[in-house]
N, C-alpha and C positions, 0 to 999 in steps of 0.2 A: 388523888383524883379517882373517884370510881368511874367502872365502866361506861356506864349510861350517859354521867357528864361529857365523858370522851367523843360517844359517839354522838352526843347534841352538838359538840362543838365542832368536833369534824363536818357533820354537816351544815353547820352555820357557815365556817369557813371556805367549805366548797361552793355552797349559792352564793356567797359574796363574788368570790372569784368565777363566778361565771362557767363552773367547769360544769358541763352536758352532761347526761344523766349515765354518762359509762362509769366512770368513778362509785357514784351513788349504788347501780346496779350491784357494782364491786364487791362493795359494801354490806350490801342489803343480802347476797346471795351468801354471804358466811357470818352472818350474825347469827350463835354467841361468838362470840372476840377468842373464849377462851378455848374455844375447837380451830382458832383459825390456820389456818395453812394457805400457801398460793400451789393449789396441785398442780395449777398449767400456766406456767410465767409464761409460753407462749399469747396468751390471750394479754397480760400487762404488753409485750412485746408491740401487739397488733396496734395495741391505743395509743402507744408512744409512737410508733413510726407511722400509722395510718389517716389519724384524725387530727394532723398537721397543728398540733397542739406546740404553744410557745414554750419555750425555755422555762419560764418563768411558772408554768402549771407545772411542768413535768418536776421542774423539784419541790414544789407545793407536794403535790402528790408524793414524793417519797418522805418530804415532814410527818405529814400526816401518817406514812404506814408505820415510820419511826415511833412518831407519839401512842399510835395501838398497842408499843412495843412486839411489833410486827418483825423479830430477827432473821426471820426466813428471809429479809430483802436481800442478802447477802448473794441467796441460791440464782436470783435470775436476775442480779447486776454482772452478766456473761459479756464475752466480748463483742458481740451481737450487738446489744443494748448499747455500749460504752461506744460505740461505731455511730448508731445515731444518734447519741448523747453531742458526741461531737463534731458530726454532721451538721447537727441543729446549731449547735453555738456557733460554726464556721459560717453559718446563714446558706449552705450550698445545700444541692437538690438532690435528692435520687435517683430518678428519672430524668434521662434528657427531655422526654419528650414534655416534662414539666417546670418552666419556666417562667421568670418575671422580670420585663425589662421595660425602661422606662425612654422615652424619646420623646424628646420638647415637652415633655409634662404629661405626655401624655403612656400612659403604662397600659404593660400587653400582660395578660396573667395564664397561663394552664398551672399554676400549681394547687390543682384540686382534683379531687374523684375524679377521671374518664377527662382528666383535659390533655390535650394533646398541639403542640405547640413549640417547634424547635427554635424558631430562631424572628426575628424582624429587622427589616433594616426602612429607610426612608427615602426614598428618592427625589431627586431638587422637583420632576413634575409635582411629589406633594400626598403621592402613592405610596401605602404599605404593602412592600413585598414580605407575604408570608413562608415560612419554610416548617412544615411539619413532620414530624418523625416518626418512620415507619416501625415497623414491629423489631424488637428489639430484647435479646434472651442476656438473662445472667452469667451465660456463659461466653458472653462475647459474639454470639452470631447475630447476623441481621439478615432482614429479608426484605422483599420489593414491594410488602406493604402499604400502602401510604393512603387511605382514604378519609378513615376517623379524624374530623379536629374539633376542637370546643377549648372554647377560651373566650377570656373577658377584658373589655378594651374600658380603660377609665381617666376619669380627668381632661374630657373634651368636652369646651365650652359647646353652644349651640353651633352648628356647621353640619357640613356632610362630608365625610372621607371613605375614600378607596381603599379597598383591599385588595390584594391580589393575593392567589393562595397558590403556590407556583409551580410544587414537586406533587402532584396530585399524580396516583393510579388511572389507568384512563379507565374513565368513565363515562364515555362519550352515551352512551343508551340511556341514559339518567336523562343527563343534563340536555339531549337531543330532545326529551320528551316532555322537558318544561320543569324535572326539578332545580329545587330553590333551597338554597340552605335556611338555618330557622336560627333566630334571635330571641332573645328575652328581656328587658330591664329586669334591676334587680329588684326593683318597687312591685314586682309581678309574678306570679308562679305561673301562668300560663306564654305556652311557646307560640311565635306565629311565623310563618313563610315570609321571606323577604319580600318586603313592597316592590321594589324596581328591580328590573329585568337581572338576571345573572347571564353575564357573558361567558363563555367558554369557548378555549382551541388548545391544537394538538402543539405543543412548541418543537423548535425543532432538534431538541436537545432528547427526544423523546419520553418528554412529561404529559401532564394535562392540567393546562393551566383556567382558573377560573376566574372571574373580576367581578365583585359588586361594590355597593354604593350603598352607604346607610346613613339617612338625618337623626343627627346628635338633638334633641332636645332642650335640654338640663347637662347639668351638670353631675351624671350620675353611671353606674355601672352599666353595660350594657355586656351581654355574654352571645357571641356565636359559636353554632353547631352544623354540620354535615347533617346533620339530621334528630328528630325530639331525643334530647340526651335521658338515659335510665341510668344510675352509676348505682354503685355499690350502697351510697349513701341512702338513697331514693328508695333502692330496695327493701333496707331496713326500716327505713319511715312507714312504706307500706305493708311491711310483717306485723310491725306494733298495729296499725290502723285495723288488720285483720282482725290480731288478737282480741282486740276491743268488740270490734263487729260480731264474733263469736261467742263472747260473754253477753251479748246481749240475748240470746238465744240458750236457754239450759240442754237441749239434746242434741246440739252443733260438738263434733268433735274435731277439734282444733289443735294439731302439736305443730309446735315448731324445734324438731330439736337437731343438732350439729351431726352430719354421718359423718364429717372427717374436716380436714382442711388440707386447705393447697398448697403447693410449694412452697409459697410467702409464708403461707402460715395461715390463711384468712380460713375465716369458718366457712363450709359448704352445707347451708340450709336443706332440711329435709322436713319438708310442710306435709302434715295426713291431715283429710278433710274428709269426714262421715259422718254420721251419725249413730247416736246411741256409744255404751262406753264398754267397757274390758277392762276384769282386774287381771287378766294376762297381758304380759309386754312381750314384745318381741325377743326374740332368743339373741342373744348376744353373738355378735359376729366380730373375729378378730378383728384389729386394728379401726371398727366403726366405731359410730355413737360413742365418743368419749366422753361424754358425759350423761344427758338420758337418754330412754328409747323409747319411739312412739309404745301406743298398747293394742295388740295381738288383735285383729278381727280374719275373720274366717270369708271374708266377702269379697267376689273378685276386686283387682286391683288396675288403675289404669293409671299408668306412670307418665307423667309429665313432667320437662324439661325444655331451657330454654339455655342462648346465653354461653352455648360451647364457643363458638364463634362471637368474640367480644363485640365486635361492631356492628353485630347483625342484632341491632334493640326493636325493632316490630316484633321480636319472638316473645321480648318482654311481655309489649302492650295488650300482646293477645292471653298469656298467661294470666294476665291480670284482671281483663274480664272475664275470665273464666273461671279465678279464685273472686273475685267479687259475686259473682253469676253464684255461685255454688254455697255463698255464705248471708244469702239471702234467706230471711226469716222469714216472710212470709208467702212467699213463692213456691206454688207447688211443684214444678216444675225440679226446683234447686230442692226441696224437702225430696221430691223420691230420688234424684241421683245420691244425695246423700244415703237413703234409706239402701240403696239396693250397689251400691260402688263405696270404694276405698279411693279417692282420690290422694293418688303420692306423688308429689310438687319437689323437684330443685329449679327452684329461681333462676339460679346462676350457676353453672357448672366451672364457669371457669372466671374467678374472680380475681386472678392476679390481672390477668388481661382486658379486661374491664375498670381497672382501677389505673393500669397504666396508660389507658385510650389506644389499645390496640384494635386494630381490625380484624386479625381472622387468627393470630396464633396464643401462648400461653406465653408466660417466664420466661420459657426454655426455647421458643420459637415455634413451637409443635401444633400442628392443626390435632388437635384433643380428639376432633370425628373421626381418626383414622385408624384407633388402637382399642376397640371395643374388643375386639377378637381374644389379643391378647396384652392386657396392657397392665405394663411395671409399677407395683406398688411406690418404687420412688421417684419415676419419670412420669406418670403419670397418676396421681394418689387419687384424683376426682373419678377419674373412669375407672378405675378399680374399684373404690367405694361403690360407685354405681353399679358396676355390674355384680358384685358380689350380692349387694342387698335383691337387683332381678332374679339372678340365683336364687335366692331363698324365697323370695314370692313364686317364683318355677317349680321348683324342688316341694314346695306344699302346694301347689297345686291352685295359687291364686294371682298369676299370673295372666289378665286377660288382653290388654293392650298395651301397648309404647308408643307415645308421641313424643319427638323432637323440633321442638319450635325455630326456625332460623326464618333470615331476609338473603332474599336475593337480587342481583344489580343487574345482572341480564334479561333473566324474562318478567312480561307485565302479571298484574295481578298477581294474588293470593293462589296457592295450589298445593297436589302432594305432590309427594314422591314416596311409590309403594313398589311393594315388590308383585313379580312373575310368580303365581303359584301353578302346584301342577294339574289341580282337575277346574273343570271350569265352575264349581260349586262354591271352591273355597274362593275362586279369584272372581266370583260372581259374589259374595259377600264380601268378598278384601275391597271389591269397587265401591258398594253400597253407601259405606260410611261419608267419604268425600262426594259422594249427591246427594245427600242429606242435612250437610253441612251449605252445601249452596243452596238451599230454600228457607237457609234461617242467617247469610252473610250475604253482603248486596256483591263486595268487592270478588267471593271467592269462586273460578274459573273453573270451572271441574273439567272443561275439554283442555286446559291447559295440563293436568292430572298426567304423569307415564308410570306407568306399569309393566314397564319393558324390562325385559331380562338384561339387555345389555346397559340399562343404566342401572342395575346391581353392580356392574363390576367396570364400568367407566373409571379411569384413572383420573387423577388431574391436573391440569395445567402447567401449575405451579410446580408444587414438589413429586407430582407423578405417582400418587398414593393411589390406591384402590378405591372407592366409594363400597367395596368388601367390607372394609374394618369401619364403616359407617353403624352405629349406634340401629338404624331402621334394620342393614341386612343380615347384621351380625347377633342380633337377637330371635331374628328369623330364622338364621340356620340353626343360634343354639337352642331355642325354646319351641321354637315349630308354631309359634302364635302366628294367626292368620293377620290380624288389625295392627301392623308395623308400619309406622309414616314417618316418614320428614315431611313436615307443611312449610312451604315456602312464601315470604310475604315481600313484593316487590316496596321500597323504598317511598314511589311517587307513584305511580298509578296501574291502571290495568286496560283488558279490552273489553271488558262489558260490566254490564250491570244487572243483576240478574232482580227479577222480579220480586216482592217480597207479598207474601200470603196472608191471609189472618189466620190466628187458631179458632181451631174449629174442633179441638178434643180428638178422640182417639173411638169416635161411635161408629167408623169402619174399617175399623184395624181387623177384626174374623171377619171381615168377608172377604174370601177369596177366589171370588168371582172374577175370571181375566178379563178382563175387554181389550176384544180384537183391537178395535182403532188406536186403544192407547198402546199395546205391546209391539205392534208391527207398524206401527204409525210414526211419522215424527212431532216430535215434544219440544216447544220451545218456550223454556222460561228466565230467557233475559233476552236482553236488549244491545248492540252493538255499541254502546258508547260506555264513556266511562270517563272521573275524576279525578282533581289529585286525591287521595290517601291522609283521611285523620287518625289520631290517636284511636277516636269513638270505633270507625271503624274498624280497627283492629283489633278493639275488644270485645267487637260484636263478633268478630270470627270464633274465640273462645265461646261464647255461646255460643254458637251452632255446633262446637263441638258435643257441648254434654247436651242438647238437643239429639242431637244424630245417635249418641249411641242408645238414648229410651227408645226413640223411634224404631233402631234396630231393633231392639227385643220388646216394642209391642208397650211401652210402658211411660211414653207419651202422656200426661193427663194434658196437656194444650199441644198436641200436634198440629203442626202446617201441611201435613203431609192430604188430610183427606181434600185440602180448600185448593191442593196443584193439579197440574194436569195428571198427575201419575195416579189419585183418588184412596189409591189404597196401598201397602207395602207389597203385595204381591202382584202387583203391575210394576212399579216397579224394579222389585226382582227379576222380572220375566223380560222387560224391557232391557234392561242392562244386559243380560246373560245373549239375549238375542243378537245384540249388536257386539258385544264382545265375540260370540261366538264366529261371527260371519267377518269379524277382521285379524283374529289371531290364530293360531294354530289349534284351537280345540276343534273347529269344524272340519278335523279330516278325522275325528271317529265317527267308527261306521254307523252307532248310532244318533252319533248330534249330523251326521250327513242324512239319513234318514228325514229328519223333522224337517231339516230345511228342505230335501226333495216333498214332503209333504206341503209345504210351506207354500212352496214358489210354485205347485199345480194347483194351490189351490181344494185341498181334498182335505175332509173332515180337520175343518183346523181348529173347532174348539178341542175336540177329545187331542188334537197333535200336542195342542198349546197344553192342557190340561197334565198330559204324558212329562214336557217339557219341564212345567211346574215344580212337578214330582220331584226328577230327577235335578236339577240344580238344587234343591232341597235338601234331598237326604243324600244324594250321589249316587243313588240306585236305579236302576231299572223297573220300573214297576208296571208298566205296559212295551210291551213289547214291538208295537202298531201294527200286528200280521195281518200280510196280502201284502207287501212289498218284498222284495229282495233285499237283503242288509248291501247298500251299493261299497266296495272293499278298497277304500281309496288309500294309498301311502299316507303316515302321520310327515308333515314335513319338520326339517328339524330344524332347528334355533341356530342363529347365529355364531355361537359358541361352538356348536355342533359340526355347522357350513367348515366356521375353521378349523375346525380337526381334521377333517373327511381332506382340505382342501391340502392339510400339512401333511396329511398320509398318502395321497395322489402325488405332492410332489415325492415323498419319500419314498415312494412307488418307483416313480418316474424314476429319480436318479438311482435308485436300485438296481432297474432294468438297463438305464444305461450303463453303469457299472459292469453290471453282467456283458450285455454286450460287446463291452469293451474289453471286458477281460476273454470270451470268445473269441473274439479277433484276434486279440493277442494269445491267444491259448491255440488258433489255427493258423497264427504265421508263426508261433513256434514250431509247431507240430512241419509246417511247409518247410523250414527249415531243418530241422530233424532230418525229414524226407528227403531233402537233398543233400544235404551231410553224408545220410544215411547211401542215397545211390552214387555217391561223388566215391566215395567209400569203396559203395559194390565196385562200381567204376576201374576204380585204382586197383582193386584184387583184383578184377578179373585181369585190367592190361600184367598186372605182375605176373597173373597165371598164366596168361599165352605168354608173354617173354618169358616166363619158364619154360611153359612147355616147348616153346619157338627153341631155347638156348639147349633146351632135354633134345629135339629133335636133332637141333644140329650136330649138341656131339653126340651122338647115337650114329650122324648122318656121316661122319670124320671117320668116328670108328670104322665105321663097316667101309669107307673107300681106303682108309689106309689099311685096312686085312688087306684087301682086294691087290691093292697097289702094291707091286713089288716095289720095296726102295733101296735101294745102295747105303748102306749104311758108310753113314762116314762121321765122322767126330764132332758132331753138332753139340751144341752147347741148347738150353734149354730155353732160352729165346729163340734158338734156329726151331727146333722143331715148334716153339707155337706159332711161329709166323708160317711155318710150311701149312701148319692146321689151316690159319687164317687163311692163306692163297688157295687151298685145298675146297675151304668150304666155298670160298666164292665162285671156284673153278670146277666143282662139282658135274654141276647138272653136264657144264660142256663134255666131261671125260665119262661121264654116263651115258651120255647120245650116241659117242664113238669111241669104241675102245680099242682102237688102230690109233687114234692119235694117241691117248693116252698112252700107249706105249711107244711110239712115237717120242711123246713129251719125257718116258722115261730113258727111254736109249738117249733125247739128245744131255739129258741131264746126267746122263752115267758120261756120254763125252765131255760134257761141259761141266764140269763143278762149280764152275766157277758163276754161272746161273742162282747159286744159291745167293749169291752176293743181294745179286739184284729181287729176287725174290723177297728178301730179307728189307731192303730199302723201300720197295712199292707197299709192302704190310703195312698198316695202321695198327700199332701196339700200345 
């Protein structure tokens, strides 16, 4: 059998059996037959364990590599493979959180893309209690997860049945504000908000439990979602749709190629959108692009990303009007962002957790936003690939912004999160972009916007991580780029609605004429009410995105900007910086305190305003405003700052008391010393007078027994110190009168016998 024949029959026999065009692709990307090789059995690995393909394909599928005489199959039937070979034949799952179970006929399904779905049981009232599974790593850990479910209920005649979904995350600010989880029939590609009310309370086991009610029609599939599901799948349908949309168009450049893959294995798309071509490709970067690499432009780049946080799918929706927005043919608007930017797109940063219907972590359990900083080529291979490739857009100098697409549960509305810069020029242009983006999205909040130093390094909740290692601040501090966002999109609705303009072009963008009333004035362009949140909507925030950044450099051909209150870019430039200035801490330099002392008297305020201009501009001084005083006010410091001063005051403090104390104790030693010291003197001196006292007396012995004649008679040497002793007591008396004393000797020359008693009255 020749070649050709093989591969007509190969394909014949693959449309019979109904195999999806991944086989085909297989195929088609290594024909001749006689070059072929599998260089990365990880990608056969993906198809087999991914696209929940029956027994019955999968060994089709190794017929046919057989029949190519395809021997390489040998290298990637690994233990791996042989693991889901026999998974699939056991009929069991990979995923808890993907399940299929059947009660009175009627079947509960998550085993597909992002379905999420532990457990069901039936209760005699008639009610399905749900039980969904929280995030959940390869290596055994789990975490408190629990908000993601999608899954699909089948084989219910016409009726209406209860769900209850039971171990929910609380989510009480949702559900308080009127969201509603979304349904689908399978007869339908469009998703809609539940018809009748969703109940929700706290239980007391400390869940959050939720109850709705859905009429069964037909006898047909019906699938629910937490919210419009985007999975892996959905993704890929819409990379093809692009690809297509791009070939319509000859000077649309369009790649889509692999910078790496994830834990699992799954490929991490890397989309470039420009225009015009390059026969230079990009330099090879270890461990990326393992198979092609987009090709080399020299034009800045603006990187976008969505999908780190699996459950957070608005980051999707807005992606996607912004790669649709940008791949528009005949749109002037989408031809110059093409002409003058490099639009570079990952999809989905984190696609193992997306495929398992997690909510906020990876495989491994990891929130992926918190290891920008520094993160491990094998605990982390998406945010490594990521940042390596920013690196290289850095490092050549074509690195101009970073946007991070997520959804938030807590606060209303669409919004950023940017960072604190340090002069008020750059953080006068780091604000610009997100007010530019609200005159071209109804839904997006810019007074909900922080810019605060302290939510750079806010920890979190949960696992107590830093918002440091977040993708916005950690590209901040390594690249020093001003335009760093996280855009955050609430779920179900917001607080206002902002007004929407017509284009009106870009015929006065040079003028930079200030007006007073609009720079120093208040500017209101929305409205306090607001809706629930469509898909539309969310893709119309990606437009405003590549709207806001022409507008920023002036390159607008349908600007909204001259038809708003603000007229021209340099109002509001001046606008912003002015009320930035007067709530943040740039208003205590001596020169931005100058303008506002001009400001608020009321004196030459166009030349003040003009001065103003200048300086948020270029960051210069260029008028100086002489005839005032520069007023010399303290810069105050940042809250980071507060706690340092406030942990050196204490360590001050205890310093001082330390010292103190050791004072105290260094002067009641010293107090004792001193009385040691005089207790001391004390005791010499009493020794020296009892010396001297004991010198005196026998000096005072001596001299009365010279004096004193005595009778010697044969005393023994006790006699004579008792005579000393009676002698010294009886001194002074025989020194007064020395009649008796002789006296006393004549009677003691008749008496001898005297000495007796003498001898007895002594103390010896």
């Amino acid at each position: 059998m020749s070649k050709c024949i093989k591969i007509i029959a190969i394909r014949q026999l693959l449309n019979e059996n109904l195999v999806q065009p991944y086989f085909l692709q297989f195929l088609n990307d290594r024909v001749p037959f006689n070059s072929f090789q599998i260089r990365n059995h990880q990608r056969i690995v993906n198809i087999l364990q991914y696209q929940n393909l029956s027994m019955k394909m999968i060994l089709l599928f190794i017929v046919v590599l057989i029949a190519i005489n395809c021997y390489v199959i040998l290298k990637f039937i690994n233990c791996h493979l042989l693991q889901i070979l026999i998974r699939m034949m056991n009929n069991t799952t990979e995923y808890p959180s993907q399940i299929t179970e059947t009660i009175q006929g009627i079947t509960f399904s998550s085993s597909f893309d992002s379905g999420n779905l532990k457990s069901v049981r039936r209760e005699n009232s008639g009610r399905y209690i749900l039980n969904i599974s929280s995030d959940w790593g390869i290596n055994g850990r789990t975490t408190n997860y629990r908000t993601w479910f999608y899954f699909s209920v089948s084989g219910v005649n016409e009726g209406e049945l209860t769900f209850v979904v039971a171990n929910l995350q609380n989510q009480m600010g949702l559900f308080k504000d009127g969201m509603q989880p979304v349904f689908r029939n399978c007869h339908s590609s469009q998703w809609e908000r539940l018809k009748q009310p969703c109940y929700y309370r706290l239980v007391p086991e400390g869940h959050f439990e939720i109850t709705f009610k859905h009429l069964f029609l037909n006898d047909s599939t019906v699938y629910f979602a937490f919210f419009y599901p985007w999975s892996c799948e959905d993704n890929n349908n819409f990379l093809q749709q692009c690809q297509a949309m791009s070939l319509q168009v000859t000077d649309i450049y369009y790649d889509n190629s692999i910078l790496a893959y994830s834990k699992e294995g799954r490929p991490i798309n890397l989309i470039t959108i420009t225009q015009g071509s390059s026969q230079i490709k990009e330099e090879p970067i270890p461990g990326l692009f393992p198979q092609s690499r987009p090709q080399h432009f020299k034009k800045p780049h603006i990187f976008i990303s969505a999908r780190v946080h699996p459950g957070e799918v608005p980051g999707s929706f807005v992606n996607n009007g912004l790669m649709k927005y940008l791949l528009k043919a005949n749109d002037p608007v989408a031809q110059v962002a093409r002409e003058k930017y490099v639009w570079s797109i990952v999809p989905i940063i984190n696609p193992d957790g997306v495929y398992r219907g997690h909510y906020r972590t990876d495989s491994l359990c990891q929130n992926l936003n918190r290891y920008y900083l520094s993160p491990s080529k094998e605990d982390h291979p998406t945010i490594y690939a990521i940042k390596e490739y920013i690196m290289r857009l850095q490092n050549t100098d074509r690195l101009y912004a970073y946007i991070d697409l997520h959804a938030h549960a807590g606060h209303k509305g669409v919004f950023i999160y940017g960072n604190q810069l340090p002069s008020l020029s750059q953080h006068t242009s780091n604000c610009i972009i997100p007010r530019l983006i609200s005159l071209y999205s109804e839904i997006f909040d810019y007074d909900a916007c922080n810019f605060t130093e302290k939510n750079m390094y806010a920890a979190d909740k949960g696992d107590g991580l830093s918002k440091e290692g977040s993708g916005r601040v950690a590209f901040y501090k390594i690249c020093g780029i001003v335009h760093s966002y996280t855009l955050e999109c609430n779920y179900n609705t917001g607080r206002i609605t902002n007004i929407m303009y017509e284009d009106s072009g870009n015929n006065l963008y040079k003028d930079e004429q200030l007006d007073e009333n609009v720079v120093l004035g208040s500017v209101y362009t929305s409205n306090p009410k607001s809706y629930f949140f469509t898909i539309q909507d969310y893709e119309q925030v990606g437009v405003g995105i590549v709207n806001a950044f022409l507008d920023f450099n002036l390159l607008n051909p349908m600007s909204r900007l001259s038809a708003s209150p603000f007229k021209t870019l340099a109002n509001l430039r001046t606008f912003l910086a002015y009320n930035i200035m007067r709530t943040m801490h740039y208003r205590y330099e001596p020169y931005l305190r100058k303008i506002l002392k001009f400001i608020n008297n009321k004196e030459q305020v166009n030349r003040v305003l003009k001065a103003f201009y200048d300086y948020i501009c270029s960051g210069q001084i260029k008028d100086n405003l002489e005839g005032n005083q520069e007023v010399v006010v303290q810069k105050p410091q940042t809250r980071y700052q507060k706690a340092q001063e406030i942990k050196k005051e204490k360590q001050e403090k205890q310093e001082k008391q330390q010292k103190q104390q050791q004072q105290q104790q260094q002067k009641i030693q010293q107090q004792q010393q001193q009385q040691q010291q005089q207790q001391q003197q004390q005791q010499q001196q009493q020794q020296q007078q009892q010396q001297q006292q004991q010198s005196q007396k026998q000096q005072f012995r001596k001299s009365q027994y010279e004096q004193v004649p005595v009778k010697q008679y044969p005393f023994s040497e006790v006699d004579l110190d008792s005579r000393q002793m009676r002698t010294q007591s009886q001194g002074k008396a025989r020194a007064r009168s020395e009649t008796k004393q002789q006296q006393q000797v004549q009677q003691q020359q008749q008496k001898p016998q005297r000495a007796f008693k003498i001898k007895r009255n002594v103390k010896i």
